[in-house]
DSSP file (Angstrom, degrees, kcal/mol; ACC not computed):
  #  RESIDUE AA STRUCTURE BP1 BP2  ACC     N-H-->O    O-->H-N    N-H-->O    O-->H-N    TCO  KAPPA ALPHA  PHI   PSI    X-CA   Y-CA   Z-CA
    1    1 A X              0   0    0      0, 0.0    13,-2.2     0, 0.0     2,-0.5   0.000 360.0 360.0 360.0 126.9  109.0   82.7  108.5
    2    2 A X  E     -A   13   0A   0     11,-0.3     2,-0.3     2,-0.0    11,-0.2  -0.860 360.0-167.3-100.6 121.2  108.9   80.0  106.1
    3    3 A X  E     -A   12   0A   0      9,-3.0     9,-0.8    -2,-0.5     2,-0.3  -0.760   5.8-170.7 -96.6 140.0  107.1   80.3  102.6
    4    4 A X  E     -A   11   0A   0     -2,-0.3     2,-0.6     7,-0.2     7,-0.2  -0.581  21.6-151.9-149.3 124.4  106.3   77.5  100.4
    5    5 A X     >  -     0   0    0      5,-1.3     4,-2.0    -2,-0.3     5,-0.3  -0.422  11.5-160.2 -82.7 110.6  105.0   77.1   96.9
    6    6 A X  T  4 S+     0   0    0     -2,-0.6    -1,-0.2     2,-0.2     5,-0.0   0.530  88.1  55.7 -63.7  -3.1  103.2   73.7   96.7
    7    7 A X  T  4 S+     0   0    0      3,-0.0    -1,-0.1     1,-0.0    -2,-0.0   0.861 125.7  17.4 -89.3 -80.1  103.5   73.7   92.9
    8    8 A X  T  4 S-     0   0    0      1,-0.2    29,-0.4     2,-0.0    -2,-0.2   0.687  96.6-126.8 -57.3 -27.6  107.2   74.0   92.6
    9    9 A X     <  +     0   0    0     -4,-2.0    -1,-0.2     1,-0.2    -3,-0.1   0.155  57.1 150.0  83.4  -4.7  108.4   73.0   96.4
   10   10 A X        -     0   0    0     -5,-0.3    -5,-1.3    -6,-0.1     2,-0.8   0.152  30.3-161.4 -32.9 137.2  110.3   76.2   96.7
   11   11 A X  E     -AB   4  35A   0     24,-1.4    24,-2.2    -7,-0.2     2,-0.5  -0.949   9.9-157.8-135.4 132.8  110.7   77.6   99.8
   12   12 A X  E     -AB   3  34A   0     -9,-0.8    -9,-3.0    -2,-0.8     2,-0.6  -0.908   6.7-154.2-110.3 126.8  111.6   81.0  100.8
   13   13 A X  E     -AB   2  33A   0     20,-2.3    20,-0.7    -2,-0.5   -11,-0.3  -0.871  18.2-179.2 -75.8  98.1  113.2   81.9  104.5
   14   14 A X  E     - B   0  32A   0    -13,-2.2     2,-0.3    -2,-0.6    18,-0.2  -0.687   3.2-173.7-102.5 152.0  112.3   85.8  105.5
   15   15 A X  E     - B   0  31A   0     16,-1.0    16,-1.0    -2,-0.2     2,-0.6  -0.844   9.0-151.6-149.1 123.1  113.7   86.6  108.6
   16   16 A X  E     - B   0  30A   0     -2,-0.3     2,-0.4    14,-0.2    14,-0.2  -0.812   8.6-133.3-120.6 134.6  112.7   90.3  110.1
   17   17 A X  E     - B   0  29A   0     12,-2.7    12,-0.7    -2,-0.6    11,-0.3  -0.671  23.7-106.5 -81.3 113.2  114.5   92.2  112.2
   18   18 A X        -     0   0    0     -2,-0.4     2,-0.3     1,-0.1     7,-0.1  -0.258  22.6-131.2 -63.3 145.0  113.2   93.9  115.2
   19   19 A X        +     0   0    0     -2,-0.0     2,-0.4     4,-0.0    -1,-0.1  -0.576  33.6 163.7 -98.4 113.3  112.6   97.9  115.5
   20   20 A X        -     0   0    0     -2,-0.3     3,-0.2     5,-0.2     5,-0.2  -0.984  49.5-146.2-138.1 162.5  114.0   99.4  118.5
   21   21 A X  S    S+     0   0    0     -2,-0.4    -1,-0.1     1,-0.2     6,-0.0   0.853 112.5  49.7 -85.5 -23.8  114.5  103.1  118.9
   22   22 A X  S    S+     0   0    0     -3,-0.1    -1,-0.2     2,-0.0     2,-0.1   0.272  88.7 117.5 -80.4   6.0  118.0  101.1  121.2
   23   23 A X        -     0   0    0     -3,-0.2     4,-0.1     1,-0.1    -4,-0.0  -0.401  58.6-160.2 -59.2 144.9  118.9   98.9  118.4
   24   24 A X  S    S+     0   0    0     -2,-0.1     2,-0.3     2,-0.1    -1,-0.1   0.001  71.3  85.5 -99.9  20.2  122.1   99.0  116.6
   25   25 A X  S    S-     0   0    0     -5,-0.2     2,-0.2    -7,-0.1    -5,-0.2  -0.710  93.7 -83.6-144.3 165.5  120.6   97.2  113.6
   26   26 A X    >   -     0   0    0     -2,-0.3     3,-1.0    -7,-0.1    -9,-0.1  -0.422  50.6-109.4 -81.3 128.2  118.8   98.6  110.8
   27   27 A X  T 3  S-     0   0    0     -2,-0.2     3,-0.1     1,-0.2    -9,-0.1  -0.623  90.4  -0.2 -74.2 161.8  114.7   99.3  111.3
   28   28 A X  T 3  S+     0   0    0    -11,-0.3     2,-0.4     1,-0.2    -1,-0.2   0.495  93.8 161.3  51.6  40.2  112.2   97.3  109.6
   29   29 A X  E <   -B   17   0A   0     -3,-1.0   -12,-2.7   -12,-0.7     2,-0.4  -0.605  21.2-169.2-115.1-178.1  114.7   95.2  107.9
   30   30 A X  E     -BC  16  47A   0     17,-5.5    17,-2.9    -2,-0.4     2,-0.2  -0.954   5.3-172.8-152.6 154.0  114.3   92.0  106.4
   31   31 A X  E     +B   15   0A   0    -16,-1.0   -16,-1.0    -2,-0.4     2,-0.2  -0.583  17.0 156.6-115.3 176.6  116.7   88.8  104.9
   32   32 A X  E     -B   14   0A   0     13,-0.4    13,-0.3   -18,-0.2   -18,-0.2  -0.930  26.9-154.6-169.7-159.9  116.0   86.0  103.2
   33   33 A X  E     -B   13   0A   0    -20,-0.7   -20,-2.3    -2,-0.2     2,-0.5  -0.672  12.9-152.8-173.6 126.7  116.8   83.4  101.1
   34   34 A X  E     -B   12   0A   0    -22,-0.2     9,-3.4    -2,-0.1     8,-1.8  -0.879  11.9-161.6-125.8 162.9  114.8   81.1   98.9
   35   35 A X  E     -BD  11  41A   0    -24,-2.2   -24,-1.4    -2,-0.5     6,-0.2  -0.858  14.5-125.1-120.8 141.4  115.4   77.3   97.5
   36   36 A X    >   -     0   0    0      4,-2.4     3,-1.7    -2,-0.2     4,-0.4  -0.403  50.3 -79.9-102.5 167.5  114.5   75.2   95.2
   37   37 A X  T 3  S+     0   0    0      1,-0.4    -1,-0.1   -29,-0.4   -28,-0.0   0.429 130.1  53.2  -0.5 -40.0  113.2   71.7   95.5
   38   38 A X  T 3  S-     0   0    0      2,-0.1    -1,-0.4     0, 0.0    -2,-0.2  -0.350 121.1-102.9-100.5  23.2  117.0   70.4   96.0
   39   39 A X  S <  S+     0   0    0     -3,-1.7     2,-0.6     1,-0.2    -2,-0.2   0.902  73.3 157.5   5.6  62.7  117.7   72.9   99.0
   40   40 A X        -     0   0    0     -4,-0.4    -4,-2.4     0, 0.0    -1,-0.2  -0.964  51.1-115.8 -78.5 120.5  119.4   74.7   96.7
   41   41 A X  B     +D   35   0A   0     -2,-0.6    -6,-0.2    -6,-0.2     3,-0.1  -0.347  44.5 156.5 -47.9 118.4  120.3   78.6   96.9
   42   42 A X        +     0   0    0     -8,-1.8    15,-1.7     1,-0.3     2,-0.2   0.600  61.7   1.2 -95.5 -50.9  118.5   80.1   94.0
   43   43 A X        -     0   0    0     -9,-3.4     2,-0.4    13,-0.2    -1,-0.3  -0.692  51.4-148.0-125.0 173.7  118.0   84.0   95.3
   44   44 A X        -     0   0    0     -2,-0.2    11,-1.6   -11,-0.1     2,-0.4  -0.959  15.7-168.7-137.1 132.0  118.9   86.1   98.1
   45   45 A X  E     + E   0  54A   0     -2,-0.4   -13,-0.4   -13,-0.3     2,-0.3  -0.963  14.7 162.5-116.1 149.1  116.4   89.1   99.1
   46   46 A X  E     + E   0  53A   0      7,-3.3     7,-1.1    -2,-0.4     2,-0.3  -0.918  15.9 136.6-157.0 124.9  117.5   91.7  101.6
   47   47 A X  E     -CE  30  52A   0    -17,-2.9   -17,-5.5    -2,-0.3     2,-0.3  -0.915  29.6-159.4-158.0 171.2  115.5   95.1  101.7
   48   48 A X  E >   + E   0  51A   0      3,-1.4     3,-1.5    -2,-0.3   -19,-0.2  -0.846  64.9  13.8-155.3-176.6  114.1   97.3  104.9
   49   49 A X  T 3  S-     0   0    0     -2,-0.3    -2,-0.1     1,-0.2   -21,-0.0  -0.433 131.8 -19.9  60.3-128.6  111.4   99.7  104.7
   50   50 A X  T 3  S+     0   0    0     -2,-0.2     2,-0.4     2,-0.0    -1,-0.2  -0.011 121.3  62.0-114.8  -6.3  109.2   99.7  101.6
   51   51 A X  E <   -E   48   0A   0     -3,-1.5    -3,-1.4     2,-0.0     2,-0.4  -0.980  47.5-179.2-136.9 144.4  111.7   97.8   99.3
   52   52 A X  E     -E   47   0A   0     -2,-0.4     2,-0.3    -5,-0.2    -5,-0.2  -0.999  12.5-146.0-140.3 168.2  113.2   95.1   98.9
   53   53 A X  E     -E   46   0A   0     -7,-1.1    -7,-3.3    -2,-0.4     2,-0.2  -0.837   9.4-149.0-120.1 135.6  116.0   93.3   96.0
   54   54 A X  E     -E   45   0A   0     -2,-0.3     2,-0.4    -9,-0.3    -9,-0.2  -0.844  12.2-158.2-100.1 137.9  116.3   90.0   95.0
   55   55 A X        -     0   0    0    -11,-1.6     2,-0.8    -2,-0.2    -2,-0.0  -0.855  15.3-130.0-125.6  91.9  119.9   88.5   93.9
   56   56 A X        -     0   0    0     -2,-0.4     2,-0.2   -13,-0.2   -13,-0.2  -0.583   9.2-132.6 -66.1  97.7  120.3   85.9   91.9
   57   57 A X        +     0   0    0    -15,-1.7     3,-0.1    -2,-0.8    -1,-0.1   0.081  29.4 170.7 -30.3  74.8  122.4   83.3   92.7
   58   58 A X        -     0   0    0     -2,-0.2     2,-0.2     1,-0.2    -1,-0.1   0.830  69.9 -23.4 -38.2 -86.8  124.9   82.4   89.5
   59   59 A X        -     0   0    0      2,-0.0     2,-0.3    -3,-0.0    -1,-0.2  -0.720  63.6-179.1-127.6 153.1  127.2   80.1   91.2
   60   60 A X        -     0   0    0     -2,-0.2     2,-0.4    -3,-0.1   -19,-0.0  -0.928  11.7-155.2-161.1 160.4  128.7   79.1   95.0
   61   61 A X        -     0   0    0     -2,-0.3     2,-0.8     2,-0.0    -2,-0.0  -0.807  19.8-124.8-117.9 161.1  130.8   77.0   96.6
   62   62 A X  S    S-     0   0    0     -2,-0.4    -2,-0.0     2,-0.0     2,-0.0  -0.830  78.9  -0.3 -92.1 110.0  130.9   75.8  100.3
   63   63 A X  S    S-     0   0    0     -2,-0.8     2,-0.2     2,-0.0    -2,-0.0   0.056  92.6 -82.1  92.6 142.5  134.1   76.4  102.3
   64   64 A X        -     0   0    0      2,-0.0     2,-0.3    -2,-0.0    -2,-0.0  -0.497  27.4-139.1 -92.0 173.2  137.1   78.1  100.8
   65   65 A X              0   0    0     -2,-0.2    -2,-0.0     1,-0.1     0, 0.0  -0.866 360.0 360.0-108.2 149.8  139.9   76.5   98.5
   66   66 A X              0   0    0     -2,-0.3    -1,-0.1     0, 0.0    -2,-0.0  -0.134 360.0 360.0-107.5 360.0  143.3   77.8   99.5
């Protein structure tokens, strides 16, 4: 699901994970990740249930340096 705040252009990605009682994966949980203007990473949210946390994104790089 794609969010987007027409003032800022930000866009947040949720992506929610389906509940099976056969699942190996975590009920009711949910990712995301939202961006700024630039498709930059700004945050990361990851929660299930009834909460979720936001992480804010200092710094990153693409690919490792060896």
């Amino acid at each position: 699901m794609d969010i987007l705040n027409h003032t800022t252009k930000d866009v947040c990605k949720l992506k929610y994970f389906q509940y099976s009682y056969f699942s190996k994966d975590v009920p009711h949980k949910v990712t995301g990740v939202i961006t700024d203007s630039n498709s930059q990473a700004r945050w990361v949210l990851s929660g299930k249930n009834k909460r979720i946390k936001g992480f804010f994104i200092l710094s990153y790089t693409l690919g490792l340096s060896l």
